[in-house]
TIRO-2110 file (N, C-alpha, C; in Angstrom, 1 decimal):
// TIRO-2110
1.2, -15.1, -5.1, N, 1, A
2.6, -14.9, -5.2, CA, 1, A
3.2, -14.9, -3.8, C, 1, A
4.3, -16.1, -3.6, N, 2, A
4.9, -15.8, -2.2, CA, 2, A
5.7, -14.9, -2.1, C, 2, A
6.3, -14.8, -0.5, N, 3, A
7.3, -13.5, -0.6, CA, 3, A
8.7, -13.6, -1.6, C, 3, A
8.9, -14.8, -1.7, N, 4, A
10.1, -15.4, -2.6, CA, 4, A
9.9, -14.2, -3.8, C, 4, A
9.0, -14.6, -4.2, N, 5, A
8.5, -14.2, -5.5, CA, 5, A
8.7, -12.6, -5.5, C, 5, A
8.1, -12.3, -4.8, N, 6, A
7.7, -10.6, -4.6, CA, 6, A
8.8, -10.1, -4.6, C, 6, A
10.0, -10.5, -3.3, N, 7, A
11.2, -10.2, -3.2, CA, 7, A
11.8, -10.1, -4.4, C, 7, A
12.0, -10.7, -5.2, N, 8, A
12.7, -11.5, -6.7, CA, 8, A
12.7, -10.1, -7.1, C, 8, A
11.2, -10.0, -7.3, N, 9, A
10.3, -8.5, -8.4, CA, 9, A
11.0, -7.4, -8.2, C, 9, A
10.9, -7.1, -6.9, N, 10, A
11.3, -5.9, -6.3, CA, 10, A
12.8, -5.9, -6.0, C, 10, A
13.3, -6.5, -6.0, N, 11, A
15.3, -6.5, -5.9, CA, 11, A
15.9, -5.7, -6.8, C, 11, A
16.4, -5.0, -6.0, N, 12, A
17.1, -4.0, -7.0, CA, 12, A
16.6, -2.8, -7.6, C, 12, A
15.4, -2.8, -6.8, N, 13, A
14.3, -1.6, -7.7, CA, 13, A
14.3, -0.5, -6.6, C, 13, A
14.9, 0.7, -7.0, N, 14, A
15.0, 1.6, -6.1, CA, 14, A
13.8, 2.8, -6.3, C, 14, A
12.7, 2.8, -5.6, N, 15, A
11.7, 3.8, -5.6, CA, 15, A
12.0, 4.3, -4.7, C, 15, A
11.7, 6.0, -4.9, N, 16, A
11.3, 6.7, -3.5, CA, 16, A
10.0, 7.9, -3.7, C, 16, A
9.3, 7.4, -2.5, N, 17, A
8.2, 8.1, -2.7, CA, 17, A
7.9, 9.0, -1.7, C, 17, A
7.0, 10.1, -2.0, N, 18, A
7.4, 11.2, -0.7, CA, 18, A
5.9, 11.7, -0.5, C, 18, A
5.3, 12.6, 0.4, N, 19, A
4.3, 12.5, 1.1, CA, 19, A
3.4, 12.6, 0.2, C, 19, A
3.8, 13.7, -1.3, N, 20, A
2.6, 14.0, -2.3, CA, 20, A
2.3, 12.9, -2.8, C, 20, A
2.8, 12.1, -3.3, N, 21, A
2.8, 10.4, -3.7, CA, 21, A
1.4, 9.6, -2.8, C, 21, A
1.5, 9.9, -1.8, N, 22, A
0.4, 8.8, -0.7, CA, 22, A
-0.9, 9.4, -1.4, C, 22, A
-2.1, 8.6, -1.6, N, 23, A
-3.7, 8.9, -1.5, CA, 23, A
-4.1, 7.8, -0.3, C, 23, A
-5.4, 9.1, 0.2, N, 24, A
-6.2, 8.4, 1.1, CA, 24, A
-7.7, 7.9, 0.4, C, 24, A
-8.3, 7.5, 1.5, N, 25, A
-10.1, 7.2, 0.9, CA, 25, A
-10.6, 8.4, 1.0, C, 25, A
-11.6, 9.1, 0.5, N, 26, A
-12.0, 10.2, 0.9, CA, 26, A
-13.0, 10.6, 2.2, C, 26, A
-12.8, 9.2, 2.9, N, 27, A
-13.7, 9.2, 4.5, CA, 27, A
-12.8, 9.7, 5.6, C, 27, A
-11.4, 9.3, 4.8, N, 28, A
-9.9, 10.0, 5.5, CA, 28, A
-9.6, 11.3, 5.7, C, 28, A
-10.1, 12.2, 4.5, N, 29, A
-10.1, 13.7, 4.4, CA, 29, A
-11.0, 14.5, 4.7, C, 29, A
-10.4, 15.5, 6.1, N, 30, A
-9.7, 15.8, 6.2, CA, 30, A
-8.9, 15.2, 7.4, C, 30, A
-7.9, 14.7, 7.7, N, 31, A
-7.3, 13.9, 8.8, CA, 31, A
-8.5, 13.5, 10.1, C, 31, A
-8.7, 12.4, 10.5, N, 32, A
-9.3, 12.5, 12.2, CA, 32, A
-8.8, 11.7, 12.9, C, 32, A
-8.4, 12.6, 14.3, N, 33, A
-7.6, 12.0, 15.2, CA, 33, A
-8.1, 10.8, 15.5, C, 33, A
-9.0, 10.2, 15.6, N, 34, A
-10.1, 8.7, 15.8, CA, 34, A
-9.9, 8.1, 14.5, C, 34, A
-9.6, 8.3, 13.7, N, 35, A
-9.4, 7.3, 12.3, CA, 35, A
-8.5, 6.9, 12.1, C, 35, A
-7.9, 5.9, 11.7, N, 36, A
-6.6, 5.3, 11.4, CA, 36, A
-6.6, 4.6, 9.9, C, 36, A
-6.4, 5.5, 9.0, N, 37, A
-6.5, 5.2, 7.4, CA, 37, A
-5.4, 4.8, 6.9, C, 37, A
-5.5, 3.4, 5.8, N, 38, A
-4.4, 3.7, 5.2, CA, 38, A
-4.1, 4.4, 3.9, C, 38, A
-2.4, 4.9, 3.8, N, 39, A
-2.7, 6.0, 2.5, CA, 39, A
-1.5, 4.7, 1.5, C, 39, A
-1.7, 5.4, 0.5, N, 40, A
-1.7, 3.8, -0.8, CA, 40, A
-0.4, 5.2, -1.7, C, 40, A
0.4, 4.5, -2.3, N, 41, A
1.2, 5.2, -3.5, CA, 41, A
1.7, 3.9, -4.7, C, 41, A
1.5, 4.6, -5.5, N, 42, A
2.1, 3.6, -6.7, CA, 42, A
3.0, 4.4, -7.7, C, 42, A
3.9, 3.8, -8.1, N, 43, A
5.4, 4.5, -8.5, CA, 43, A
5.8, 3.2, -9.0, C, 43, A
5.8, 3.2, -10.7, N, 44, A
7.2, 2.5, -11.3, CA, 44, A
7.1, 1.0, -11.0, C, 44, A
5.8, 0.4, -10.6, N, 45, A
5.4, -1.3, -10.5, CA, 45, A
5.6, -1.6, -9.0, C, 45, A
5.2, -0.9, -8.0, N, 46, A
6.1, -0.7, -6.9, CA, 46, A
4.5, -0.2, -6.0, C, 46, A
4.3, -0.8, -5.1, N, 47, A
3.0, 0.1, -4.2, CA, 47, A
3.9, -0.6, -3.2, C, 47, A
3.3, 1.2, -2.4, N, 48, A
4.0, 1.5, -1.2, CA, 48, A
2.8, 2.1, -0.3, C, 48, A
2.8, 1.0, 1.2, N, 49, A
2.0, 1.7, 1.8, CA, 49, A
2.0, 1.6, 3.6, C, 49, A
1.2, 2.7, 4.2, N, 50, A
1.3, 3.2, 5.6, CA, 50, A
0.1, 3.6, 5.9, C, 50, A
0.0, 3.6, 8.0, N, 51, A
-0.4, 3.8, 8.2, CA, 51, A
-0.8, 6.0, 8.2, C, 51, A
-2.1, 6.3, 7.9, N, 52, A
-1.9, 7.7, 8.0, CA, 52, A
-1.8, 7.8, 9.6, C, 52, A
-1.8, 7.2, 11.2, N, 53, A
-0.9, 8.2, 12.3, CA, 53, A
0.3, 7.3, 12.4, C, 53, A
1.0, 7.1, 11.5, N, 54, A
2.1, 6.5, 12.0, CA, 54, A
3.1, 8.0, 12.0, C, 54, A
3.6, 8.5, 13.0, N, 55, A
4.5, 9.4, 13.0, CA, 55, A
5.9, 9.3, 11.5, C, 55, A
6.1, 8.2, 12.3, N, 56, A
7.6, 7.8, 11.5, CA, 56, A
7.6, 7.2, 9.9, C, 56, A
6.2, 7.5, 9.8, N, 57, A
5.6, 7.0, 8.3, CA, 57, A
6.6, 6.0, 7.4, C, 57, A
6.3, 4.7, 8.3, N, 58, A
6.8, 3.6, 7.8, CA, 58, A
6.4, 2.8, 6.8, C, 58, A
7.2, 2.7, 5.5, N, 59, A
5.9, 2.2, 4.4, CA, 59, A
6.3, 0.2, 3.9, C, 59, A
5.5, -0.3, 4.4, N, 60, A
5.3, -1.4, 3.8, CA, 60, A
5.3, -1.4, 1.9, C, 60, A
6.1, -2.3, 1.3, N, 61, A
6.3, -2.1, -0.2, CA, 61, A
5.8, -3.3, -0.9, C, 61, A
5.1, -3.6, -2.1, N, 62, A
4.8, -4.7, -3.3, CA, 62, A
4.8, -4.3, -4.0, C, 62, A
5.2, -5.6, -5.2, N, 63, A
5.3, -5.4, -6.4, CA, 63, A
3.8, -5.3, -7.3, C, 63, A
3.5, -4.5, -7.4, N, 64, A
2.3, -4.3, -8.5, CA, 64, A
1.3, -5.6, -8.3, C, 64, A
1.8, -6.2, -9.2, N, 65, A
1.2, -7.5, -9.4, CA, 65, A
0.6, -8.4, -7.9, C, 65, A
1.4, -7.8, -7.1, N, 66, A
0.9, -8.9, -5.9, CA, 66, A
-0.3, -8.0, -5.2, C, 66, A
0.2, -6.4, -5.3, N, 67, A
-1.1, -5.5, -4.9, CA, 67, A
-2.2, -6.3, -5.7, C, 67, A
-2.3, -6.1, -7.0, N, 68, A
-3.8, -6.3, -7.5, CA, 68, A
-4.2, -7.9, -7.2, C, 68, A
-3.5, -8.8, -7.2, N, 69, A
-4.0, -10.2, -6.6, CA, 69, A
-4.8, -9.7, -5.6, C, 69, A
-4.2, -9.0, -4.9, N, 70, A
-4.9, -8.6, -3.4, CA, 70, A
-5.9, -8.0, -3.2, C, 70, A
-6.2, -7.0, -4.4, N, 71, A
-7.2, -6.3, -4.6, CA, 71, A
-8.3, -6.6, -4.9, C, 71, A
-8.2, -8.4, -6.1, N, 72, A
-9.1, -8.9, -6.4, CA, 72, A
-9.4, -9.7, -5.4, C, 72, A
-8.9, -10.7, -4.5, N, 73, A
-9.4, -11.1, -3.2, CA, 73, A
-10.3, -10.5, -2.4, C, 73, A
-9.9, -9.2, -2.3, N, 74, A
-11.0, -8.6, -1.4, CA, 74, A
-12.3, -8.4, -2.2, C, 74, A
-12.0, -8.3, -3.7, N, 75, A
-13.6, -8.0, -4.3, CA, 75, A
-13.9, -9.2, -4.8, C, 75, A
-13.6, -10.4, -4.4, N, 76, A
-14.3, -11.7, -4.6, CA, 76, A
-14.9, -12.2, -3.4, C, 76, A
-14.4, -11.2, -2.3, N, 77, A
-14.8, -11.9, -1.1, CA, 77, A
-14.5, -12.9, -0.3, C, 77, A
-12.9, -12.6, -0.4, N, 78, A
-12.4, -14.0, 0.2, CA, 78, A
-12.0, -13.7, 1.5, C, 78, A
-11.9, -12.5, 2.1, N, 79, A
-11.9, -11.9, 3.7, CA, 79, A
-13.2, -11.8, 4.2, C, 79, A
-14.1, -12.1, 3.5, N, 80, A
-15.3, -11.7, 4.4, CA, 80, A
-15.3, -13.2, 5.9, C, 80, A
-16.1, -12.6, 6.4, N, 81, A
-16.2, -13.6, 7.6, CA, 81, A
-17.2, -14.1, 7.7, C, 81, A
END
């Protein structure tokens, strides 16, 4: 799905998600200053996600559908090197 696409999905779709919303991996908990994890929320067809030290907890957003494309890529193995 290109961004065209994604955009389309998500236009006009007002989510708001707030800290209790985020999960981490559990290699993440309890916070370590040396780790840089990301934490994942899903709300309403909508995944929203950040870095856990980003202060200003900036959240990159997708439409559902493009998250799990993405999901299955990594478990087919298409990032390996």
């Amino acid at each position: 799905m290109g961004d065209t696409d994604m955009n389309t999905k998500l236009k006009g779709k007002r989510v708001i998600f707030r800290d209790k919303d985020f999960v981490t991996a559990q290699s993440c908990n309890p916070p370590h200053p040396n780790l840089d994890c990301v934490a994942v929320a899903m709300k309403d067809g909508v995944v929203a996600i950040r870095s856990t030290h980003d202060k200003q907890k900036r959240t990159v957003r997708f439409h559902k559908d493009e998250w799990w494309n993405f999901i299955a890529a990594i478990r087919a193995g298409r990032f390996n090197n």
